[in-house]
N, C-alpha and C positions, 0 to 999 in steps of 0.2 A: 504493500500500500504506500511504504513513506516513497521507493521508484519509484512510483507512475504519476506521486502528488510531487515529486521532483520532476519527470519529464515535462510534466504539464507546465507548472508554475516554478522553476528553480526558486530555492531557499537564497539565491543573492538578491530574488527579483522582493525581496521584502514579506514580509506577514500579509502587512494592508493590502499590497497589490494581490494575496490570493483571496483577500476576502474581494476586494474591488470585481477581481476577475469571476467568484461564485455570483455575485450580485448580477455581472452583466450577463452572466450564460441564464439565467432563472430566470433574468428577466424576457432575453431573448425569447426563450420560450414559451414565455407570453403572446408576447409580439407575433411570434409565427404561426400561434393558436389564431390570433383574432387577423392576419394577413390573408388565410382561407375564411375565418366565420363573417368577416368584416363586408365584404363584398358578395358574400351569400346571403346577410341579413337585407342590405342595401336592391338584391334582385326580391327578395320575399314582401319587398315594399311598393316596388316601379319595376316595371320595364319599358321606363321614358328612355331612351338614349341620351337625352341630353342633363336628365338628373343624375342618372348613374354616374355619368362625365363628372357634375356638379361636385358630388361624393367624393372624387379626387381631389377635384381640385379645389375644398373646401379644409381640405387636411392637410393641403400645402399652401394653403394662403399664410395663416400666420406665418411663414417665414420670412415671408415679402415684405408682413407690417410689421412683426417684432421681433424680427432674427436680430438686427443690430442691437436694441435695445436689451437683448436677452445677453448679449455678450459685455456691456456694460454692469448689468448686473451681476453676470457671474466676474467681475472683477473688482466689483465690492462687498459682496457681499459673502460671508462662510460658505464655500461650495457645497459641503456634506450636507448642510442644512437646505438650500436651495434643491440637491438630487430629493433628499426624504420629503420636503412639503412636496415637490412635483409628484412623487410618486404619491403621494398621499391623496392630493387633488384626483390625482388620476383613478387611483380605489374609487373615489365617490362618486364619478362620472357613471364608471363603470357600475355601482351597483345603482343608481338609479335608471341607467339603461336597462341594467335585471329587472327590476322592478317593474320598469314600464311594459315590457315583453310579459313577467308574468301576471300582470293586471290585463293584461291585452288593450293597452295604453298607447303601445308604441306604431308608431307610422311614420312614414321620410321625413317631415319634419323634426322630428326627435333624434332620427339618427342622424338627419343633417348638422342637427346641432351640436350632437354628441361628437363627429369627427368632426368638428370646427374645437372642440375642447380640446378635444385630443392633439390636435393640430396645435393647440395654444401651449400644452403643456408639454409636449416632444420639442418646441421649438427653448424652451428656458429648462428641460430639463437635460436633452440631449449636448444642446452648448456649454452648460456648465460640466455633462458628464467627460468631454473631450477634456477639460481644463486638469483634471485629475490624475492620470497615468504617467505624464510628463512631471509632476509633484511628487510623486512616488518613488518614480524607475531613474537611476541614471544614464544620463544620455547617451553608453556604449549600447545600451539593455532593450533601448525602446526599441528596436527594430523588432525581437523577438516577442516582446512583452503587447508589443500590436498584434505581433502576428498570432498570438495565443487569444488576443479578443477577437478577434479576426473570426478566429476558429472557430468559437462561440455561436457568430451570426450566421457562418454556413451551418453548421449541427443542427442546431437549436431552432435558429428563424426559418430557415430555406429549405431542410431535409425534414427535421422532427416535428417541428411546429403546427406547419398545413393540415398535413393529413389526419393529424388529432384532430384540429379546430374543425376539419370539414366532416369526419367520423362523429362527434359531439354535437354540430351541430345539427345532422343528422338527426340525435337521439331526441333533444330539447335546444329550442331555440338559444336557450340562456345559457346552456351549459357551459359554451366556449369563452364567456365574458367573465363567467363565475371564476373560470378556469385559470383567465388574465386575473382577476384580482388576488387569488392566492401568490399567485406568480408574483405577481407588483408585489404583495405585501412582503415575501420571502426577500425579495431584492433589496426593499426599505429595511429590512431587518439585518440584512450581510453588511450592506452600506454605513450602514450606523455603529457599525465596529473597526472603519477605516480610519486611521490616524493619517491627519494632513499636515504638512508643516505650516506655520504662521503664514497669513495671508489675510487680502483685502483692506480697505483703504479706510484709515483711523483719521479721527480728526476733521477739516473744514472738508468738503468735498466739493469738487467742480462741477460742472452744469452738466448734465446728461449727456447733451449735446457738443460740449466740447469734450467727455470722455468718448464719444462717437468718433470725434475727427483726430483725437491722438491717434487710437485704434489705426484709423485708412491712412495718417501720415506715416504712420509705421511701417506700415507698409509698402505704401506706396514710393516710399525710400526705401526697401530695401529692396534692390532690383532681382534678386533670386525668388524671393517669396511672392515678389509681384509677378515674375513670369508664372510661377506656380499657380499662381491664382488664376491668371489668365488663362493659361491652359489647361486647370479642369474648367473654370467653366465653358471655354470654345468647347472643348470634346463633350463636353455634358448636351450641350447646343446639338450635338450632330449625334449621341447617343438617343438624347431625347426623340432626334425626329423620326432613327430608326425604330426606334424601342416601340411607338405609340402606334404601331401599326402592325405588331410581332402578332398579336389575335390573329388578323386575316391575311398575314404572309402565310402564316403556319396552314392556315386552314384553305387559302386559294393558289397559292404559290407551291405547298409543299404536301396538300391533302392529306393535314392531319388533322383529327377528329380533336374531340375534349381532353381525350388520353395523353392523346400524340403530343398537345401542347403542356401539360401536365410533366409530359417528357422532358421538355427545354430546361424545365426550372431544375429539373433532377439532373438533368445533365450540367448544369453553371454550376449547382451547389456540389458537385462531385469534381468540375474542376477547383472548384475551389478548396475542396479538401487535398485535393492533390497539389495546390501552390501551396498550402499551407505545409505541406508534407517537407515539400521542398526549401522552403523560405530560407529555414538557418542553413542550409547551404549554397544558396545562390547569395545571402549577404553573407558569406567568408570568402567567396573564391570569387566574386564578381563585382566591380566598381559599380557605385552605385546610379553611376551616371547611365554606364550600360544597362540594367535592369531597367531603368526607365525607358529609355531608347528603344529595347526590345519591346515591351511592355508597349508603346504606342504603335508600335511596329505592326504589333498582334492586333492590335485593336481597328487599326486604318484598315487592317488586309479582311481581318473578319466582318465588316462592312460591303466590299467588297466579293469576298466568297459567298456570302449568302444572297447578294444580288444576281449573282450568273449561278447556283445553284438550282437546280429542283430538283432535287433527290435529299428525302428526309434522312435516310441516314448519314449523308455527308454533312446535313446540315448540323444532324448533334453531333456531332465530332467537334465542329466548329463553335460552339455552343461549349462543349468543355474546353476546349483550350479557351475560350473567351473567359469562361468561368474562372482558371488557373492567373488567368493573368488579371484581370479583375481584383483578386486577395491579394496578387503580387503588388502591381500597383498600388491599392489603397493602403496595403501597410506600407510601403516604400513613401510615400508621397506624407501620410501625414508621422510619419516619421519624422520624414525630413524638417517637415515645418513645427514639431516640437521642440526640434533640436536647436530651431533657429528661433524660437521666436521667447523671449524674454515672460519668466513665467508672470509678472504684472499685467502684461495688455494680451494674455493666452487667450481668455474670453471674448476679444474686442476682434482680434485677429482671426480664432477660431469663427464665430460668428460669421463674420464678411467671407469665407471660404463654403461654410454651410448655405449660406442664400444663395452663394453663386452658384451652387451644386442645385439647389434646387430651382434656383429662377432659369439656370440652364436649361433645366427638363422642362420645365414649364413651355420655354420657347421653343426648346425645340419639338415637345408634341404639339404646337401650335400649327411649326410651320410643317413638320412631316405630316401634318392631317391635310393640311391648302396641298401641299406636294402629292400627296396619292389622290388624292380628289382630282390632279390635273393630269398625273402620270400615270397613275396605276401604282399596285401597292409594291409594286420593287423601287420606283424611283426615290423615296426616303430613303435607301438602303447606300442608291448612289450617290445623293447630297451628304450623305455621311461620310461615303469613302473620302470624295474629293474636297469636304471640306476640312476633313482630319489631315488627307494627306497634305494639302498648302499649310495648315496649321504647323503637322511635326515638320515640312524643310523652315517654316520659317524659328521657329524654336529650336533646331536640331544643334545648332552650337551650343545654345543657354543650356541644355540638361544638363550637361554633366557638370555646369559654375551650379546649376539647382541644387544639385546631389552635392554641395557643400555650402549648403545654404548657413550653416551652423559658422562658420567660420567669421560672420561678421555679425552675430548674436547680440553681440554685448558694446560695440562700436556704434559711434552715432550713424543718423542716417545715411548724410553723406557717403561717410569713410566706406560704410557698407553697399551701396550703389554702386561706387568707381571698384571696387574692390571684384563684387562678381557680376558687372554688366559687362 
């Protein structure tokens, strides 16, 4: 038992980070319970097309109005304290959703409102939870110590989660929510055992709004972290516009049934266990500039392979190596920007990285919907290639100054601009 709590979590990586690391996998699995029940209760309401739409993209608005403000706050205020009331909020959402379903109370209005909550409360509790790992682990450590949360949201969210939420929901409508709130509550209970070091901002306090604009001058001065930025949200832009049309590629392009697409998700979350597999040794033997490189590489091409495919099993092939490189990527990238980014404006910095991740998607299922409406549903696939591909030649020097974004951390703006632009 102490092996395998060693392989998972090393005794250098600290106590609190295996409690941090139980909170997030329990949580996960929450999350992945109600990722199937969520959008099964949502059809058991409507089948308007454009409310169902609604349902998404009412759970990604708050990020649009209070991502930034949420990273403010996670830099003043005790983060332990800000994860446990979020999750705490979120219990109560969640059993008055219960409630409404077993009263037979509940209708699209209710659950619109409910993921408008939910949306309110991932968006201050998810920024604040980024601020934490970087607090804990030291910064040889975090590549690994991502890549073990990493591992968490493939298991938990993408493999184990679903198919309960969808089995449960099956049984009784409430069962899957019920399910989340044990979950949340387990998570608020691991978290509240995590020791943090001193933090947050004692004394007179600046205006909201001008700890808004440190935050983006921080950034925005250091030209490593600013390419970073720019470049998940472009790729997020051209992920998004393929991604919002995966439903009826699968089902018109590739003639797979509910199963088949069922299939896609099983096949990303299996590469993804398989980057995860690989991770600690692609960061010993492989700069980390290259990892990236590749990594975009994979991503331009799998845009790409899936447009000139029809053939479903080639396409989940593609689909796992997308998967693999996916966990590669995400723990490589917000690595890097732990390493680099000074742990006082973590939440101000984090924050401005999570909306661009999400407003990304936003726009780009925007325009991938105008796009297949005019081309048909492969054309998103080719806005994706060719806008990733100009993206990575014009970025393709900066990755590897990114992949030492850490190196001008702790130097004013300036020195840190001229240093890795």
């Amino acid at each position: 038992m102490h092996r395998f709590a060693e392989l998972i979590a090393p005794s250098r990586l600290g106590r609190s980070f295996r409690w941090l690391l139980a909170s997030s996998w329990v949580t996960n699995l929450g999350d992945g319970i109600t990722l199937a029940a969520g959008p099964l209760l949502v059809a058991s309401q409507t089948h308007d097309p454009l409310t169902v739409a609604m349902a998404a993209f009412l759970l990604r608005l708050p990020w649009l109005l209070f991502g930034l403000y949420a990273g403010v706050v996670a830099d003043r205020v005790n983060r332990r304290v800000i994860v446990i009331a979020t999750g705490l909020v979120r219990i109560a959402v969640l059993l008055l959703l219960v409630v409404s379903i077993v009263t037979h109370r509940v209708d699209i209005a209710v659950v619109l409102a409910a993921l408008f909550l939910f949306g309110v409360v991932e968006t201050f509790g998810d920024t604040t939870t980024t601020t934490l790992l970087p607090m804990l682990v030291d910064k040889p450590d975090l590549g690994i110590a991502n890549a073990r949360a990493m591992t968490g949201v493939v298991v938990w969210n993408q493999l184990a989660g679903p198919p309960v939420g969808a089995a449960l929901f099956a049984v009784g409508l409430a069962l899957p929510f019920v399910s989340e709130s044990v979950c949340v509550a387990a998570g608020v209970l691991l978290i509240a055992q995590v020791r943090l070091p001193e933090h947050g901002i004692r004394g007179q306090r600046a205006r909201v709004r001008d700890d808004m604009r440190e935050g983006w001058r921080w950034l925005w001065a250091h030209a490593a972290v600013r390419t970073l930025a720019i470049t998940i949200f472009t790729f997020n832009v051209t992920f998004g516009a393929a991604w919002s049309v995966l439903v009826l590629y699968a089902r018109e392009r590739l003639g797979m049934g509910p199963l088949g697409f069922g299939l896609i998700t099983t096949a990303m979350a299996l590469g993804g266990l398989l980057g995860g597999a690989c991770y600690g040794w692609l960061e010993r033997h492989l700069h980390l500039g290259v990892i990236m490189r590749g990594g975009l590489i994979i991503e331009t091409l799998t845009h790409l392979a899936l447009a000139l495919t029809r053939w479903a099993w080639l396409a989940l092939i593609v689909f796992v190596i997308f998967g693999a490189h996916a966990f590669v990527w995400g723990t490589t990238s917000t690595s890097v920007r732990q390493r680099a980014v000074p742990a006082e404006v973590q939440g101000r910095v984090g924050s401005v990285y999570l909306t661009g991740v999400v407003g990304g998607i936003l726009i780009g299922s925007g325009l991938g919907g105008l796009v297949a409406s005019a081309w048909g549903v492969t054309a998103p696939f080719w806005f994706a290639f060719v806008g990733s591909a100009i993206m990575l030649a014009l970025i393709w020097r900066s990755l590897l100054h990114i992949a030492h974004a850490d190196a001008g951390a702790h130097t004013d703006g300036v020195d840190a601009g001229t240093r890795t632009a």
